[in-house]
Biopython code that builds the backbone (N, CA, C, O; Angstrom):
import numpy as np
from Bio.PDB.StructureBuilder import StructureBuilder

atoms = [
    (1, "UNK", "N", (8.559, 14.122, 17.491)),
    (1, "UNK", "CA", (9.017, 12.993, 16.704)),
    (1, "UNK", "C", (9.224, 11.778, 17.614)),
    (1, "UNK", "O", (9.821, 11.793, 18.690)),
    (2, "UNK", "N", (8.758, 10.931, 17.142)),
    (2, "UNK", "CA", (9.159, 9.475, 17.861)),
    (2, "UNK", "C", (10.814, 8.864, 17.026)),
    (2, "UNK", "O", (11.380, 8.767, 15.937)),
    (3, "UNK", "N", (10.985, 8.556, 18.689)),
    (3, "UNK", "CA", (12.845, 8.425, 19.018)),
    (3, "UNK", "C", (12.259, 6.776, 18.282)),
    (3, "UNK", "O", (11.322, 5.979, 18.333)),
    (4, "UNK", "N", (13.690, 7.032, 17.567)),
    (4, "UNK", "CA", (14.071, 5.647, 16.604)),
    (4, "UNK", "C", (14.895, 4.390, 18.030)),
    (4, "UNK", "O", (15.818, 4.447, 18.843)),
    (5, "UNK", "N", (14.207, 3.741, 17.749)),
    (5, "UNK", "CA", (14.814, 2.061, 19.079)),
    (5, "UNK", "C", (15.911, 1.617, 18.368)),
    (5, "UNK", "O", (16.695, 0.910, 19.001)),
    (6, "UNK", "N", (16.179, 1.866, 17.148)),
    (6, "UNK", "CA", (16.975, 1.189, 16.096)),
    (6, "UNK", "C", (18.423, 2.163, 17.229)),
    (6, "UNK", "O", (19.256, 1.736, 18.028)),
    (7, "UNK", "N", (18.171, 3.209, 16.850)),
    (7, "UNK", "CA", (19.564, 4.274, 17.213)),
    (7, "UNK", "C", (19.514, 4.553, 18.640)),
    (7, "UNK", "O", (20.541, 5.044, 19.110)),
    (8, "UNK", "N", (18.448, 4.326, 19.503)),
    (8, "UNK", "CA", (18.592, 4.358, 21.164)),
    (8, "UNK", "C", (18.978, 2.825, 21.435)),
    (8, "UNK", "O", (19.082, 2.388, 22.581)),
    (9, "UNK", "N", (19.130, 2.241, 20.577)),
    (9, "UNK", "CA", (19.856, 0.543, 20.821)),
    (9, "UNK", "C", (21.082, 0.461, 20.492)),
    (9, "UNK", "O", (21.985, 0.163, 21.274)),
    (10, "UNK", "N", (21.234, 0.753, 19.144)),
    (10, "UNK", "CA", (22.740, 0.555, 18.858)),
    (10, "UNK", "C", (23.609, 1.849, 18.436)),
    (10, "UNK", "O", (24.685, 1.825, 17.837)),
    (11, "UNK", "N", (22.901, 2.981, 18.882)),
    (11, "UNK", "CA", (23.974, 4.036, 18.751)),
    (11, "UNK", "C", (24.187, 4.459, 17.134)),
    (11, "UNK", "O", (25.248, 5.007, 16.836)),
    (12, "UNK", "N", (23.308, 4.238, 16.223)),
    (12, "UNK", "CA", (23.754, 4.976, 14.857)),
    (12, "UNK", "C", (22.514, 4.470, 14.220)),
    (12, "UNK", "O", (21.861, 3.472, 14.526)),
    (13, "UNK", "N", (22.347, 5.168, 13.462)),
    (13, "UNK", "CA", (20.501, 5.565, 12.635)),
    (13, "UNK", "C", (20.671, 4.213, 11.865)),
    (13, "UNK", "O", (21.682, 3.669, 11.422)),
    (14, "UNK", "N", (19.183, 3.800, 11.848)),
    (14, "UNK", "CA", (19.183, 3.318, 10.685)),
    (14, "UNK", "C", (18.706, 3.500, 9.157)),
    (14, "UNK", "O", (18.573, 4.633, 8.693)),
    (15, "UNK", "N", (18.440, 2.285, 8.348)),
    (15, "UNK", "CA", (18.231, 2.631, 7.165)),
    (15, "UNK", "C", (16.726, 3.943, 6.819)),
    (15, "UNK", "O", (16.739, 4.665, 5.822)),
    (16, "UNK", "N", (15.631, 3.974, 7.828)),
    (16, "UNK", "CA", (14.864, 4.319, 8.023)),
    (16, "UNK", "C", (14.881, 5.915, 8.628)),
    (16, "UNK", "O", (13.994, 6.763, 8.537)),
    (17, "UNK", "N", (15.996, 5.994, 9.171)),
    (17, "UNK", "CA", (16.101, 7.399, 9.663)),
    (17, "UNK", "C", (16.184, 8.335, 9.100)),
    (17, "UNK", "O", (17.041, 8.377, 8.218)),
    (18, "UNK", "N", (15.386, 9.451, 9.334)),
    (18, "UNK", "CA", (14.806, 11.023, 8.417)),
    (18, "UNK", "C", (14.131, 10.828, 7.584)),
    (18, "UNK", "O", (14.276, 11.440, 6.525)),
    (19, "UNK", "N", (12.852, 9.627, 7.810)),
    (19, "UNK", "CA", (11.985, 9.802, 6.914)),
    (19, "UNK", "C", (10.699, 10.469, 8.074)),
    (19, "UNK", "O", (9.664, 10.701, 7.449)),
    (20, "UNK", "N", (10.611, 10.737, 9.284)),
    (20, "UNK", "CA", (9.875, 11.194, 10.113)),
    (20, "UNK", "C", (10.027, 12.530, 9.484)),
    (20, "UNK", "O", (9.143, 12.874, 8.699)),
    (21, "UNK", "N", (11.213, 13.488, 9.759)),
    (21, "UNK", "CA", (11.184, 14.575, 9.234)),
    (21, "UNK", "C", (10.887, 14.942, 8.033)),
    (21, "UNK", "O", (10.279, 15.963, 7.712)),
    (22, "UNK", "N", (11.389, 13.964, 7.218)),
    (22, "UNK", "CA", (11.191, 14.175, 5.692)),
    (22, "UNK", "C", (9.842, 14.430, 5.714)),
    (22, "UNK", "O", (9.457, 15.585, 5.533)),
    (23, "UNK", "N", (9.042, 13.518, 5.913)),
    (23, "UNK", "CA", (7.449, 13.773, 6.034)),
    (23, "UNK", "C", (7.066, 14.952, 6.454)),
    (23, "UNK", "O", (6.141, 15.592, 5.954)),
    (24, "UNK", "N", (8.093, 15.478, 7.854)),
    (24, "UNK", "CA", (7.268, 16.408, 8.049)),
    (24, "UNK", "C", (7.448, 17.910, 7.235)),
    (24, "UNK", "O", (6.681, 18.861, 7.387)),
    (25, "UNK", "N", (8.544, 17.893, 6.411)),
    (25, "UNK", "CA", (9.002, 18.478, 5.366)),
    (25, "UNK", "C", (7.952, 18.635, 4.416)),
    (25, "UNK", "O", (7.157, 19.575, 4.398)),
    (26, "UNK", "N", (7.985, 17.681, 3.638)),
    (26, "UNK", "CA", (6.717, 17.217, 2.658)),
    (26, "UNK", "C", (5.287, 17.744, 3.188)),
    (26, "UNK", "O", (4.475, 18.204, 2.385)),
    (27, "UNK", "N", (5.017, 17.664, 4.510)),
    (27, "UNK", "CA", (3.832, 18.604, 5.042)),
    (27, "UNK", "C", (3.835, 19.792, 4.872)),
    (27, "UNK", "O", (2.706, 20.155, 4.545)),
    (28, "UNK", "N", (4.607, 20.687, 4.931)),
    (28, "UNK", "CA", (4.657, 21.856, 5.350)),
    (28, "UNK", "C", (5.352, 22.643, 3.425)),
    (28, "UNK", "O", (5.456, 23.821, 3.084)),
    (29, "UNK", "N", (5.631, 21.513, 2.727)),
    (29, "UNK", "CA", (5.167, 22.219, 1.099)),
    (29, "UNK", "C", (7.068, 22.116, 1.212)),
    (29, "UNK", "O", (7.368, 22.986, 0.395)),
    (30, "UNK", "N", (8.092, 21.689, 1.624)),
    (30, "UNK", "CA", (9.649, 21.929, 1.341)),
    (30, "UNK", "C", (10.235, 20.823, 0.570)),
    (30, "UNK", "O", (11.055, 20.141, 1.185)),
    (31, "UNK", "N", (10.038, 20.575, -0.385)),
    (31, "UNK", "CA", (9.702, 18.972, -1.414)),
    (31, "UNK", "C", (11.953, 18.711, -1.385)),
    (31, "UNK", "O", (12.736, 17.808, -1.092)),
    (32, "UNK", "N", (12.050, 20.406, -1.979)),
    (32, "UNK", "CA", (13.354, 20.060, -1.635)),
    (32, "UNK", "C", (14.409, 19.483, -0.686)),
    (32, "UNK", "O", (15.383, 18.769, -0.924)),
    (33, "UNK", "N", (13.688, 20.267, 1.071)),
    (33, "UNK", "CA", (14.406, 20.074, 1.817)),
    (33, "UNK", "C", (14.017, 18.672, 2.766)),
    (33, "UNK", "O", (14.669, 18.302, 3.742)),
    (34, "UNK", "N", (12.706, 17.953, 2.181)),
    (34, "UNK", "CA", (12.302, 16.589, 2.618)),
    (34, "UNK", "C", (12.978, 15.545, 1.954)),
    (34, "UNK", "O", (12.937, 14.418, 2.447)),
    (35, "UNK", "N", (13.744, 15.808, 0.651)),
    (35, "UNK", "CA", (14.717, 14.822, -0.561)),
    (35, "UNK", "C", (15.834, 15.045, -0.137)),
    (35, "UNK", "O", (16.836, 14.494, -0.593)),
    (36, "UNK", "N", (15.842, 15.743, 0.644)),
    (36, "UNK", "CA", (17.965, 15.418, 1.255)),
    (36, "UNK", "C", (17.968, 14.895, 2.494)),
    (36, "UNK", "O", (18.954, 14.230, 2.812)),
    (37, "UNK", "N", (16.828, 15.085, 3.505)),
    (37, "UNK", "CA", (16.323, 14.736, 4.836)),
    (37, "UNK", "C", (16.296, 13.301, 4.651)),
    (37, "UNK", "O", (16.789, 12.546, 5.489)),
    (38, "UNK", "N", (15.494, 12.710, 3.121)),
    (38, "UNK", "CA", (15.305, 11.125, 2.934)),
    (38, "UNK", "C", (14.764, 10.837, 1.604)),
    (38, "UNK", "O", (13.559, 10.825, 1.354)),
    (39, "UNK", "N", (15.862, 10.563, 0.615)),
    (39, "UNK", "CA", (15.273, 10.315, -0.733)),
    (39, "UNK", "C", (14.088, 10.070, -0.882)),
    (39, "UNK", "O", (13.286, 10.825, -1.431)),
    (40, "UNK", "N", (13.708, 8.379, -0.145)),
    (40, "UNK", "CA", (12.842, 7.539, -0.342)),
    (40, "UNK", "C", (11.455, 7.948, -0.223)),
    (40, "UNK", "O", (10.584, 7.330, -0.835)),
    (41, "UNK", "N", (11.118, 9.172, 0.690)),
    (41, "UNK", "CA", (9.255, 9.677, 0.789)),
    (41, "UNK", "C", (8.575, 9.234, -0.243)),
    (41, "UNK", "O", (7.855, 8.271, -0.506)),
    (42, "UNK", "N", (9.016, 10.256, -0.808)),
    (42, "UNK", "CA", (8.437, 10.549, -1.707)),
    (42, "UNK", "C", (8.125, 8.999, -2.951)),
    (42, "UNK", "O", (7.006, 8.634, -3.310)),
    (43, "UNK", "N", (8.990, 8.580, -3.229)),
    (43, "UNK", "CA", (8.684, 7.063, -3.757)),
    (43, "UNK", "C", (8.136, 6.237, -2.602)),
    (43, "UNK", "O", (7.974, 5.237, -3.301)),
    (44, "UNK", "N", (7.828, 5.945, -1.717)),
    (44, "UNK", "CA", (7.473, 5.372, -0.712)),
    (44, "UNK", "C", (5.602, 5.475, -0.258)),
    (44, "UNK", "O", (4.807, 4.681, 0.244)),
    (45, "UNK", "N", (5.520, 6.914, -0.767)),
    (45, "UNK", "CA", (4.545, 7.207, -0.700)),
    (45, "UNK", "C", (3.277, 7.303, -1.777)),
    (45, "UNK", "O", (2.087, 7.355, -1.468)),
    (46, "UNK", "N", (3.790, 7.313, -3.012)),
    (46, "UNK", "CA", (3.746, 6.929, -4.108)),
    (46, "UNK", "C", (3.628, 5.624, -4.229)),
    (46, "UNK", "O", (2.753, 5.424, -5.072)),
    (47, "UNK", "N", (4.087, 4.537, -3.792)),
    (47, "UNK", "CA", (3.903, 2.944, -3.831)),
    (47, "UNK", "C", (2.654, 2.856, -3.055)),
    (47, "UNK", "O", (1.746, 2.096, -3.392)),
    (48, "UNK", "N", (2.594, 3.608, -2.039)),
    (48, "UNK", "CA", (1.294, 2.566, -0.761)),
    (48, "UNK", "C", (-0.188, 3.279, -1.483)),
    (48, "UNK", "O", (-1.325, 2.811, -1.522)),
    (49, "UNK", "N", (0.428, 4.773, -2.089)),
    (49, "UNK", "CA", (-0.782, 4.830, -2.933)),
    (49, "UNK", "C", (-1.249, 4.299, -3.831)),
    (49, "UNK", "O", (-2.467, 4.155, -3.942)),
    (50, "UNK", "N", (-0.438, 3.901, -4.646)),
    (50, "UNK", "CA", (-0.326, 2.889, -6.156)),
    (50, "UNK", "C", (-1.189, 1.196, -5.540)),
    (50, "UNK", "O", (-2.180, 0.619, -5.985)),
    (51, "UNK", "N", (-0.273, 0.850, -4.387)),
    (51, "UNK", "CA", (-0.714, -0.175, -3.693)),
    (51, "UNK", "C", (-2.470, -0.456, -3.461)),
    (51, "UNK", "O", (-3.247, -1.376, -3.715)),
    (52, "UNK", "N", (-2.561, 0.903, -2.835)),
    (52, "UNK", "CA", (-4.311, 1.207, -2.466)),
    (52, "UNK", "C", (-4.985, 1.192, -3.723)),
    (52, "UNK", "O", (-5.881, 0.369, -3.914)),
    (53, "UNK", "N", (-4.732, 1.816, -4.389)),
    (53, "UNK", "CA", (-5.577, 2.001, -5.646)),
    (53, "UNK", "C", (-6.142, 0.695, -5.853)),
    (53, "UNK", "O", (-7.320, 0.355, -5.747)),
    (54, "UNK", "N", (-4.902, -0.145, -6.236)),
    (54, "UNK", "CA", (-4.586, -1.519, -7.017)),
    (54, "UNK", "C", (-5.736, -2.393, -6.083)),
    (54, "UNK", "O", (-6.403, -3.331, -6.522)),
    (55, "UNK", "N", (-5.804, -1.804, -4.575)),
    (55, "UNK", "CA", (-6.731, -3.176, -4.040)),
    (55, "UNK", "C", (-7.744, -2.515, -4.165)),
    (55, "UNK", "O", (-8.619, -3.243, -3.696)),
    (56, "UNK", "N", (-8.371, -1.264, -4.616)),
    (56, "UNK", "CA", (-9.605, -0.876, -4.643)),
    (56, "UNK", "C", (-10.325, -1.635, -6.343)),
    (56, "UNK", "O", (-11.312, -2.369, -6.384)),
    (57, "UNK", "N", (-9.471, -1.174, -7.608)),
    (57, "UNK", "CA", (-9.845, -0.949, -8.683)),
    (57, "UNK", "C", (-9.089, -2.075, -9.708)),
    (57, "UNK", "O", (-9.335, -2.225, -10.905)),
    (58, "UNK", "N", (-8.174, -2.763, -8.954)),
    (58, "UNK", "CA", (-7.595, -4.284, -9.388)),
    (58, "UNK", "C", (-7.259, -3.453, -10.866)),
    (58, "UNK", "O", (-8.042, -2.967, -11.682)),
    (59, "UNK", "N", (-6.181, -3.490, -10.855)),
    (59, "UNK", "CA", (-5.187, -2.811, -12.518)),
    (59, "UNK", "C", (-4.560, -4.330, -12.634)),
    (59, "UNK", "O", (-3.960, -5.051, -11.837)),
    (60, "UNK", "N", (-5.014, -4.486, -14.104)),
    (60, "UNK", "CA", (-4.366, -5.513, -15.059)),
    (60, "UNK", "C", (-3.139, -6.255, -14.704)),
    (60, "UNK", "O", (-3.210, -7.483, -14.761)),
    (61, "UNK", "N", (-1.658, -5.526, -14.229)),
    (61, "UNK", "CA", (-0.901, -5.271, -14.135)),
    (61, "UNK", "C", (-0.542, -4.914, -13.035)),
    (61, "UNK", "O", (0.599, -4.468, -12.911)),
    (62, "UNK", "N", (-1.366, -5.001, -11.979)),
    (62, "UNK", "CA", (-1.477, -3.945, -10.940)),
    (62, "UNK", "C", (-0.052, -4.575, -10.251)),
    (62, "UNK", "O", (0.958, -3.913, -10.012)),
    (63, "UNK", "N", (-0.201, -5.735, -10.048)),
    (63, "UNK", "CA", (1.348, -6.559, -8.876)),
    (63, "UNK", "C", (2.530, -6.565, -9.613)),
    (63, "UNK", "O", (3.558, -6.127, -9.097)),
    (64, "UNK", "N", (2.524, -7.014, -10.782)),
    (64, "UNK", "CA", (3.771, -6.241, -11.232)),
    (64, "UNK", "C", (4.575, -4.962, -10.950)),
    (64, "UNK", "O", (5.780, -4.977, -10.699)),
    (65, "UNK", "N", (3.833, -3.874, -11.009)),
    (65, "UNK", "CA", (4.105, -2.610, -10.830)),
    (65, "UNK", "C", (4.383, -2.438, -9.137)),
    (65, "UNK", "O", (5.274, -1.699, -8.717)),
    (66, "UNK", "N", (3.812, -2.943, -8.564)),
    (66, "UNK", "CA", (4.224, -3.081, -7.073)),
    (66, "UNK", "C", (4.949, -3.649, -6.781)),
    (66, "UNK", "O", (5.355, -3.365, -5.653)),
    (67, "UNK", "N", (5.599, -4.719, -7.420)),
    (67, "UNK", "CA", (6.715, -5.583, -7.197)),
    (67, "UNK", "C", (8.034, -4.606, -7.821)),
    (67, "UNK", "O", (9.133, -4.762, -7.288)),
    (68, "UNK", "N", (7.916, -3.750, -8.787)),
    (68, "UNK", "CA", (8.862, -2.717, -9.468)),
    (68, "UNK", "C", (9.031, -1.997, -8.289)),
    (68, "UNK", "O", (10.013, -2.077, -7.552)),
    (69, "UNK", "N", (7.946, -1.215, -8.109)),
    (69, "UNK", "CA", (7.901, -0.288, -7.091)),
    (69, "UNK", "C", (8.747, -0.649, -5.594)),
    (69, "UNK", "O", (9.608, 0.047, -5.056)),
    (70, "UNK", "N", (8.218, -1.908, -5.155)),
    (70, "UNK", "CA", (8.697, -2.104, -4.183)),
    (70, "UNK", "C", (10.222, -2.215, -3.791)),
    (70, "UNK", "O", (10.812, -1.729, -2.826)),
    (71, "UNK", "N", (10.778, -3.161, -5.040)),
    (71, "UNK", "CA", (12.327, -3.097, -5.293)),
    (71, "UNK", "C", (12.710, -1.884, -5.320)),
    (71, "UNK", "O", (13.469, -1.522, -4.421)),
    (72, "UNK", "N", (12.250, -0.812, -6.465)),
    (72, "UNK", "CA", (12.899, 0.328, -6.723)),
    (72, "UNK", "C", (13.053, 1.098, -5.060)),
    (72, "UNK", "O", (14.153, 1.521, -4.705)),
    (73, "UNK", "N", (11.969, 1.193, -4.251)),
    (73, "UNK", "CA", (12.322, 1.332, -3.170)),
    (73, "UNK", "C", (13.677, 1.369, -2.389)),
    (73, "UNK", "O", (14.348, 2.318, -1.984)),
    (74, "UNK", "N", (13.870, -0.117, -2.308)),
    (74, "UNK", "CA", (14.482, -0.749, -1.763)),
    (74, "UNK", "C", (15.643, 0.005, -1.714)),
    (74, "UNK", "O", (16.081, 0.681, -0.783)),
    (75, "UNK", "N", (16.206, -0.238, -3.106)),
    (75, "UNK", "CA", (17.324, 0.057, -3.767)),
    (75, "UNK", "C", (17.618, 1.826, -3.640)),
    (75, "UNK", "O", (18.774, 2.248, -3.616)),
    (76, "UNK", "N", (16.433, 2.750, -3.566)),
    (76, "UNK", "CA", (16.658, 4.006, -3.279)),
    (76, "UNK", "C", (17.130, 4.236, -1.507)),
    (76, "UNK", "O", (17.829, 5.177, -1.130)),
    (77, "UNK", "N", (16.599, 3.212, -0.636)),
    (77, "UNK", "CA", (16.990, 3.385, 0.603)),
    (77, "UNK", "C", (18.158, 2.806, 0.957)),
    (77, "UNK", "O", (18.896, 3.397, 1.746)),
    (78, "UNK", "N", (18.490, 1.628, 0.461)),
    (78, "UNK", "CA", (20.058, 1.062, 0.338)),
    (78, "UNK", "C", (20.975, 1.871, -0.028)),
    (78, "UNK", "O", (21.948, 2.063, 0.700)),
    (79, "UNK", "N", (20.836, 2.475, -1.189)),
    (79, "UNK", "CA", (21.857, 3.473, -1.861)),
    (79, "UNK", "C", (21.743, 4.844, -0.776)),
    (79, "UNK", "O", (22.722, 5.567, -0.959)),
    (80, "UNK", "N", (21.138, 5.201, -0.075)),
    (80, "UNK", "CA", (20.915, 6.242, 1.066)),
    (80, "UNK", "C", (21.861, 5.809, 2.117)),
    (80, "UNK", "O", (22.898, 6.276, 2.588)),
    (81, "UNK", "N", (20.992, 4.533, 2.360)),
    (81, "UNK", "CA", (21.812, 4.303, 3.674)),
    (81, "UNK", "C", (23.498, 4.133, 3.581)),
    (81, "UNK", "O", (24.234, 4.507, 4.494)),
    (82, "UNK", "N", (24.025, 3.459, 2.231)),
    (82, "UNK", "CA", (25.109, 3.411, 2.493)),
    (82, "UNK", "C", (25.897, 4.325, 1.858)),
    (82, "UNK", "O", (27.123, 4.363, 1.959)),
    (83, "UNK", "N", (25.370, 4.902, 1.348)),
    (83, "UNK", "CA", (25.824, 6.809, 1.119)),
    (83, "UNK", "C", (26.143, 7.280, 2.366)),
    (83, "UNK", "O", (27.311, 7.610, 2.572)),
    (84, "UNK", "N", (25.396, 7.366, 3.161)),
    (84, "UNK", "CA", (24.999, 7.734, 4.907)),
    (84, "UNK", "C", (26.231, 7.052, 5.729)),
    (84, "UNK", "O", (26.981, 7.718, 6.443)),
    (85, "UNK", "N", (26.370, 5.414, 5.513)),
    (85, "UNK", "CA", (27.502, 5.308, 6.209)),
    (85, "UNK", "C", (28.917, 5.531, 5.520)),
    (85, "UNK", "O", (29.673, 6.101, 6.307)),
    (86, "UNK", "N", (29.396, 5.309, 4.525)),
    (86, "UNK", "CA", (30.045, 6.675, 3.936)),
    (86, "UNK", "C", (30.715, 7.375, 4.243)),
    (86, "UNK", "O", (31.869, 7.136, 4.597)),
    (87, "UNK", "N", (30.147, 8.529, 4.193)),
    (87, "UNK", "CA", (30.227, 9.829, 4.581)),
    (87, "UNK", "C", (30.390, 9.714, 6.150)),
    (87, "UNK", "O", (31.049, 10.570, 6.742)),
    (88, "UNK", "N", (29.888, 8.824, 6.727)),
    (88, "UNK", "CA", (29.765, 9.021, 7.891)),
    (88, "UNK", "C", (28.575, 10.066, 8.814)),
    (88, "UNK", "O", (28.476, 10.287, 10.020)),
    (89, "UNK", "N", (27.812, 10.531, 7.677)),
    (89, "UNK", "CA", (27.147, 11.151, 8.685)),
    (89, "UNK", "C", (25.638, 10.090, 9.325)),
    (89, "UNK", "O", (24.473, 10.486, 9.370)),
    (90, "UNK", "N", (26.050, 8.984, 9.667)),
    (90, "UNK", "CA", (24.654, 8.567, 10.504)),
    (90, "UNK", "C", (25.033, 8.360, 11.827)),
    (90, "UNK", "O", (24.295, 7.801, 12.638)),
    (91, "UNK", "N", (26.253, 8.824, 12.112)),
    (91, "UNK", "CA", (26.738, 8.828, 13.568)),
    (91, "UNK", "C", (26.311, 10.161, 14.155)),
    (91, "UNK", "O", (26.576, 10.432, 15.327)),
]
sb = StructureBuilder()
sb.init_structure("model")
sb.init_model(0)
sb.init_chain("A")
sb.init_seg("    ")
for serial, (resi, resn, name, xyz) in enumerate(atoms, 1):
    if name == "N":
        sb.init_residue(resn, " ", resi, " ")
    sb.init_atom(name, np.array(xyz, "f"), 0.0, 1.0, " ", f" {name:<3s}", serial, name[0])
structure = sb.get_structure()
Protein backbone atom coordinates (compact mmCIF):
# COMPACT_ATOMS: atom_id res chain seq x y z
CA UNK A 1 0.00 0.00 0.00
CA UNK A 2 1.17 3.46 -0.66
CA UNK A 3 1.74 5.52 2.72
CA UNK A 4 -0.80 8.45 2.74
CA UNK A 5 1.58 12.18 2.83
CA UNK A 6 -1.70 13.52 4.18
CA UNK A 7 -1.04 11.30 7.67
CA UNK A 8 3.01 11.08 7.37
CA UNK A 9 2.53 15.08 7.46
CA UNK A 10 0.14 15.80 9.90
CA UNK A 11 -0.21 12.79 12.02
CA UNK A 12 -4.03 11.71 11.47
CA UNK A 13 -5.72 10.18 8.21
CA UNK A 14 -7.41 11.91 6.03
CA UNK A 15 -10.73 12.20 4.40
CA UNK A 16 -9.38 9.67 1.80
CA UNK A 17 -7.99 7.11 4.08
CA UNK A 18 -9.06 3.23 3.67
CA UNK A 19 -10.09 3.58 0.42
CA UNK A 20 -6.62 1.76 -0.70
CA UNK A 21 -7.74 -1.16 1.34
CA UNK A 22 -11.23 -0.88 0.69
CA UNK A 23 -10.30 -1.51 -2.91
CA UNK A 24 -8.32 -4.03 -2.05
CA UNK A 25 -11.27 -5.63 -0.24
CA UNK A 26 -13.57 -5.13 -3.17
CA UNK A 27 -10.78 -7.18 -5.16
CA UNK A 28 -10.64 -10.07 -3.43
CA UNK A 29 -14.93 -10.41 -3.50
CA UNK A 30 -15.39 -8.89 0.71
CA UNK A 31 -18.08 -6.12 -0.48
CA UNK A 32 -18.88 -6.17 3.25
CA UNK A 33 -15.64 -5.78 4.78
CA UNK A 34 -14.47 -2.99 1.94
CA UNK A 35 -17.97 -0.73 3.25
CA UNK A 36 -16.69 -0.35 6.78
CA UNK A 37 -12.89 -0.03 5.58
CA UNK A 38 -14.56 3.10 3.32
CA UNK A 39 -18.17 3.75 2.51
CA UNK A 40 -17.36 5.76 -0.51
CA UNK A 41 -15.71 2.75 -3.15
CA UNK A 42 -18.06 1.61 -4.06
CA UNK A 43 -20.08 4.97 -5.11
CA UNK A 44 -16.86 6.35 -6.26
CA UNK A 45 -16.41 3.78 -8.53
CA UNK A 46 -19.65 3.72 -9.89
CA UNK A 47 -19.35 7.60 -10.80
CA UNK A 48 -15.90 7.34 -12.90
CA UNK A 49 -17.75 4.53 -14.58
CA UNK A 50 -20.98 6.42 -15.18
CA UNK A 51 -18.45 9.33 -16.02
CA UNK A 52 -16.69 7.05 -18.86
CA UNK A 53 -19.64 5.84 -20.33
CA UNK A 54 -21.11 9.45 -20.58
CA UNK A 55 -17.81 10.55 -22.61
CA UNK A 56 -17.99 7.52 -24.79
CA UNK A 57 -21.94 7.40 -25.66
CA UNK A 58 -22.94 11.20 -24.56
CA UNK A 59 -26.43 10.36 -22.35
CA UNK A 60 -29.03 13.10 -22.71
CA UNK A 61 -28.67 13.85 -19.22
CA UNK A 62 -25.44 12.52 -18.91
CA UNK A 63 -23.81 15.87 -16.63
CA UNK A 64 -26.52 16.16 -14.61
CA UNK A 65 -26.22 12.78 -13.22
CA UNK A 66 -22.52 13.38 -12.66
CA UNK A 67 -23.00 16.47 -11.01
CA UNK A 68 -25.62 14.23 -8.53
CA UNK A 69 -23.15 11.71 -8.40
CA UNK A 70 -20.38 13.76 -7.71
CA UNK A 71 -22.04 15.68 -4.71
CA UNK A 72 -23.58 12.51 -3.44
CA UNK A 73 -20.00 11.49 -3.16
CA UNK A 74 -18.92 14.13 -1.47
CA UNK A 75 -21.35 14.08 1.14
CA UNK A 76 -20.82 10.12 1.68
CA UNK A 77 -17.03 10.93 2.42
CA UNK A 78 -17.74 14.00 4.64
CA UNK A 79 -20.22 12.11 6.68
CA UNK A 80 -17.22 9.28 7.00
CA UNK A 81 -14.76 11.47 7.72
CA UNK A 82 -16.43 13.20 10.42
CA UNK A 83 -17.94 10.09 11.83
CA UNK A 84 -14.09 9.09 11.88
CA UNK A 85 -13.16 12.15 13.78
CA UNK A 86 -15.82 11.47 16.22
CA UNK A 87 -15.25 8.51 17.37
CA UNK A 88 -11.90 9.26 17.22
CA UNK A 89 -10.74 6.52 15.45
CA UNK A 90 -8.52 8.37 12.65
CA UNK A 91 -5.82 8.79 15.17
Amino acid sequence: MIACPFKATFGFDCPGCGFQRSLEALYHGDLIQSFILYPATLPILLFFIFALLHIVFQFKNGLKYIHFFFYCNLIIIGANYAVRCFTGSIF
